[in-house]
C-alpha distance (Angstrom), angle and dihedral (degrees) to the residues before:
residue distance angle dihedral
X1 . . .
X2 3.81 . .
X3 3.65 108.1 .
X4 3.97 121.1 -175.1
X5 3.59 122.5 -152.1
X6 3.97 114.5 -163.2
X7 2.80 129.8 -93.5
X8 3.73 89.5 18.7
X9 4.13 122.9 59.3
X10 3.60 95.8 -134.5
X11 4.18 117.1 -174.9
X12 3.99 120.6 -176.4
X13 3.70 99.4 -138.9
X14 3.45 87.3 -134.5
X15 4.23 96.8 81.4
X16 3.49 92.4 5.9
X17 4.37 128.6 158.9
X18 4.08 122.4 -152.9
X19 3.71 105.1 -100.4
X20 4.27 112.3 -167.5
X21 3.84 125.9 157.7
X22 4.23 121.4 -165.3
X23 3.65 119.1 -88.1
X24 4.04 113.0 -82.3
X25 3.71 81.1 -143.5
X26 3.68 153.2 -3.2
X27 3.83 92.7 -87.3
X28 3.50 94.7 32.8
X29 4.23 111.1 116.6
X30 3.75 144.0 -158.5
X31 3.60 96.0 -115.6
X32 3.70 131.7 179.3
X33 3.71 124.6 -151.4
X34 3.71 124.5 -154.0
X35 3.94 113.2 -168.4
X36 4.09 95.6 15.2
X37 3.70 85.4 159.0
X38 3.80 106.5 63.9
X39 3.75 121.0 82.3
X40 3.75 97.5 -87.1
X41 3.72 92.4 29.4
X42 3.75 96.0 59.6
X43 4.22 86.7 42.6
X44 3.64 90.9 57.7
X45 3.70 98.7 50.2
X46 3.82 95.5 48.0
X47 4.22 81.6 56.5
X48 3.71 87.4 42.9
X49 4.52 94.3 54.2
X50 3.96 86.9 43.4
X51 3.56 85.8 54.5
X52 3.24 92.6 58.3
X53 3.85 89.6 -119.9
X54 4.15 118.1 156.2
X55 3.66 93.8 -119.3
X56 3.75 129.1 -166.2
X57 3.38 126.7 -173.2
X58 3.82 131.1 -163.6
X59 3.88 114.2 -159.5
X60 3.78 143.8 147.4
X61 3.48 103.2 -132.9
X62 4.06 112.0 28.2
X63 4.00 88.9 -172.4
X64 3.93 87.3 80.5
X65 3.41 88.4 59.0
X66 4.42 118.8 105.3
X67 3.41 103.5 -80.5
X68 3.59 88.0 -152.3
X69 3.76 98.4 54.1
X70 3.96 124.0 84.0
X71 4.12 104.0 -141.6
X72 3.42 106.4 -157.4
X73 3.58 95.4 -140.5
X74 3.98 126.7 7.7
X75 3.96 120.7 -175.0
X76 3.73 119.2 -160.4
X77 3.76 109.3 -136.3
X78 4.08 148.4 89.5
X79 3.70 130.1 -82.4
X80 3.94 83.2 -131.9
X81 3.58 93.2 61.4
X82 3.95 107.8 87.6
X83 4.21 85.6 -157.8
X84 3.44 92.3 49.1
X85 3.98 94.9 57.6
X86 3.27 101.3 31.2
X87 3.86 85.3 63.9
X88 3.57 90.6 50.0
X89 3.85 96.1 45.6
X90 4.30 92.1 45.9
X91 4.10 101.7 102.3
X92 3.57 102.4 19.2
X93 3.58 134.8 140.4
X94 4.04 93.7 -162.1
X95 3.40 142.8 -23.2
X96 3.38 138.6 -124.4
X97 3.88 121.8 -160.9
X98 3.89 117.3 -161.7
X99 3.84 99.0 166.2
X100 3.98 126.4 160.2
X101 3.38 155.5 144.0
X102 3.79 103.1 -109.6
X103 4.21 103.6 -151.0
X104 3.59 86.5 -20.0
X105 4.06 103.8 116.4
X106 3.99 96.9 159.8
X107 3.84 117.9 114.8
X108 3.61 114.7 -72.0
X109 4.21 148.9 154.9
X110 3.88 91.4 -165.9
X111 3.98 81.1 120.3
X112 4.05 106.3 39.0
X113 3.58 83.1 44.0
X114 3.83 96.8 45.6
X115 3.68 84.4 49.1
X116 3.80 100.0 48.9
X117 4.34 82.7 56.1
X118 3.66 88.5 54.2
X119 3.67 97.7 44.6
X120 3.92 93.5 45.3
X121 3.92 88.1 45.5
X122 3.89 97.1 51.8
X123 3.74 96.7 50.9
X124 3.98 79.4 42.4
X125 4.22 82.4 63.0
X126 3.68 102.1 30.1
X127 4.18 88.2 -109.2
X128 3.96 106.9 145.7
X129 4.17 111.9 177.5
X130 3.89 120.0 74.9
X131 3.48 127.2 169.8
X132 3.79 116.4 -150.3
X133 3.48 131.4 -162.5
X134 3.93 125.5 -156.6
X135 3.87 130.5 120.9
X136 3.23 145.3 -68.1
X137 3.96 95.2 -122.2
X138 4.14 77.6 88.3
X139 4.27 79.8 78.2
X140 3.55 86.3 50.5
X141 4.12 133.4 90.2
X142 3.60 93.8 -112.8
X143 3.66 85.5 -143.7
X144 4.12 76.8 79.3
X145 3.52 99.9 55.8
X146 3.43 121.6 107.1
X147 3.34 108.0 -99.8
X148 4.16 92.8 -128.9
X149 3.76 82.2 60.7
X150 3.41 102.1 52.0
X151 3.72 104.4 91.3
X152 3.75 96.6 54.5
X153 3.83 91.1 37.6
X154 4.21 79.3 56.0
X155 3.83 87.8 54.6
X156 3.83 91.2 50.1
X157 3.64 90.9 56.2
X158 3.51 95.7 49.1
X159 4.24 84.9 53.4
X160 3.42 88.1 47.4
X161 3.86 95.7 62.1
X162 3.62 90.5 44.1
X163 3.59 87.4 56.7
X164 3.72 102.3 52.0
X165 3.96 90.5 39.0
X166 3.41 83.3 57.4
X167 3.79 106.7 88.8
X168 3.44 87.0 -144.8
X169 3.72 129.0 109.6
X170 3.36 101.3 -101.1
X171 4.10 125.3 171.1
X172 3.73 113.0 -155.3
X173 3.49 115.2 -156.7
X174 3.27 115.4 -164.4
X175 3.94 114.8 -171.2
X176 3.60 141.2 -159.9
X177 3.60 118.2 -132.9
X178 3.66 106.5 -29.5
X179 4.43 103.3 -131.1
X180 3.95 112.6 -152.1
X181 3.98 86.0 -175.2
X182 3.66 97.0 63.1
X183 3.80 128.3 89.8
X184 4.02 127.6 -116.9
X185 3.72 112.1 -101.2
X186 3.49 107.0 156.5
X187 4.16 92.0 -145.4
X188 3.71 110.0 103.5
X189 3.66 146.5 142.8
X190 4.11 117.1 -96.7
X191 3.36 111.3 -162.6
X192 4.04 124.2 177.6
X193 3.63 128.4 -149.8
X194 3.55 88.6 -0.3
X195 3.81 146.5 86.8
X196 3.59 106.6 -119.4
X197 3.72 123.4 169.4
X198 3.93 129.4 2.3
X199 4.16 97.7 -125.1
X200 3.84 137.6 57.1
X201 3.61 121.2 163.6
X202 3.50 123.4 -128.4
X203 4.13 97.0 -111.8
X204 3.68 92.6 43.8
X205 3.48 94.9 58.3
X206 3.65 88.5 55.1
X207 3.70 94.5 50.9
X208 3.88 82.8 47.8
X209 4.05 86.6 53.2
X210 3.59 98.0 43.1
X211 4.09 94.3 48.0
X212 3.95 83.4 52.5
X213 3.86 90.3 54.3
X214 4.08 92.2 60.0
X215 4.34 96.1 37.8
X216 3.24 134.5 62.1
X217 3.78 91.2 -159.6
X218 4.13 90.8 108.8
X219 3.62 100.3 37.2
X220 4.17 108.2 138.0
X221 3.69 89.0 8.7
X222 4.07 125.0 116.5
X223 3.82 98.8 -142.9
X224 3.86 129.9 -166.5
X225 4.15 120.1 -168.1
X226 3.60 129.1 -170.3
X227 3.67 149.8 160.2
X228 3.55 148.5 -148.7
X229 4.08 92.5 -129.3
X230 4.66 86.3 179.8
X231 3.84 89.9 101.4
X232 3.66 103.0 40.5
């Protein structure tokens, strides 16, 4: 049964109702977030509420969520579960998919295979932008990759096809390593089909997401940003 927990308005997918408020604005979006609890997850979606964005949120656990952020609408549930995201992805504008393994580096298709449930569920729903996040060791020989990185870098690969068999109009951002130290600035290089820079942090990756959601500009287009974070 649903079962909401102020401030949040937490649904188990299970016995769950469609929840949608009107946009705070005339860019403001329906947006789903997949993987709002990991560090760049849980950056995004703080950008996403300021916004003014109607934000849901499908997770396993909502006590990793901020405690200090209201999400307007949290579903209980597993990216693996084909119920579970079609829910989440039924009303949307666009979605934005954040998934990962946290320390986890062992072999694993949690994320292609998330991703093939989201993709099947949006053109389910009629819902046609996604923004994907994986990493720029896709622009890299894989030959190159450190070898402790390979199996998730594997996964990302899989996602990737699944993105660009899609026939959707996907962005894949693929970023360098991801800083949790460094500040948002929302002033960054965007480079396509190419490596760029070494550093990203966390909140301007999300900025970077959340600009994708609301222009078509990067449709079709594996993007990398970075920044030089020394001066700020």
């Amino acid at each position: 049964a649903a079962r909401p927990v102020a401030p949040l308005d937490i649904v188990f997918c299970s016995a769950a109702q469609r929840r949608f408020g009107t946009h705070a604005g005339s860019m403001a979006r329906n947006i789903a977030i997949f993987g709002a609890t990991g560090m760049s997850g849980q950056a995004t979606l703080a950008q996403a509420i300021q916004a003014g964005h109607k934000v849901t949120v499908l997770v396993r656990d909502p006590a990793r969520l901020p405690a200090d952020i209201a999400v307007p609408r949290v579903l209980v549930g597993d990216v693996l579960n084909k119920s579970d995201v079609s829910q989440a992805v039924e009303g949307q504008d666009a979605v934005i998919v954040i998934l990962g393994t946290r320390n986890d580096l062992s072999p694993t298709t949690m994320m292609s295979e998330g991703t093939k449930n989201i993709v099947e569920a949006m053109k389910v729903h009629g819902v046609r932008k996604i923004v994907a996040c994986m990493s720029s060791f896709l622009l890299w020989d894989i030959a190159k990759v450190p070898p402790r990185l390979v199996p998730v870098t594997e996964d990302h690969i899989r996602m990737w096809e699944v993105l660009k068999a899609s026939g959707l109009d996907y962005v894949a951002v693929l970023p360098p390593h991801i800083a949790g130290d460094k500040p948002l600035t929302g002033d960054y290089t965007i480079s396509v089909d190419s490596r760029g820079g070494n550093v990203i942090s966390k909140h301007d990756l999300g900025h970077f997401f959340l600009k994708c959601v609301t222009t078509s500009e990067y449709d079709g287009k594996n993007v990398t940003i970075s920044r030089d974070y020394s001066n700020v």
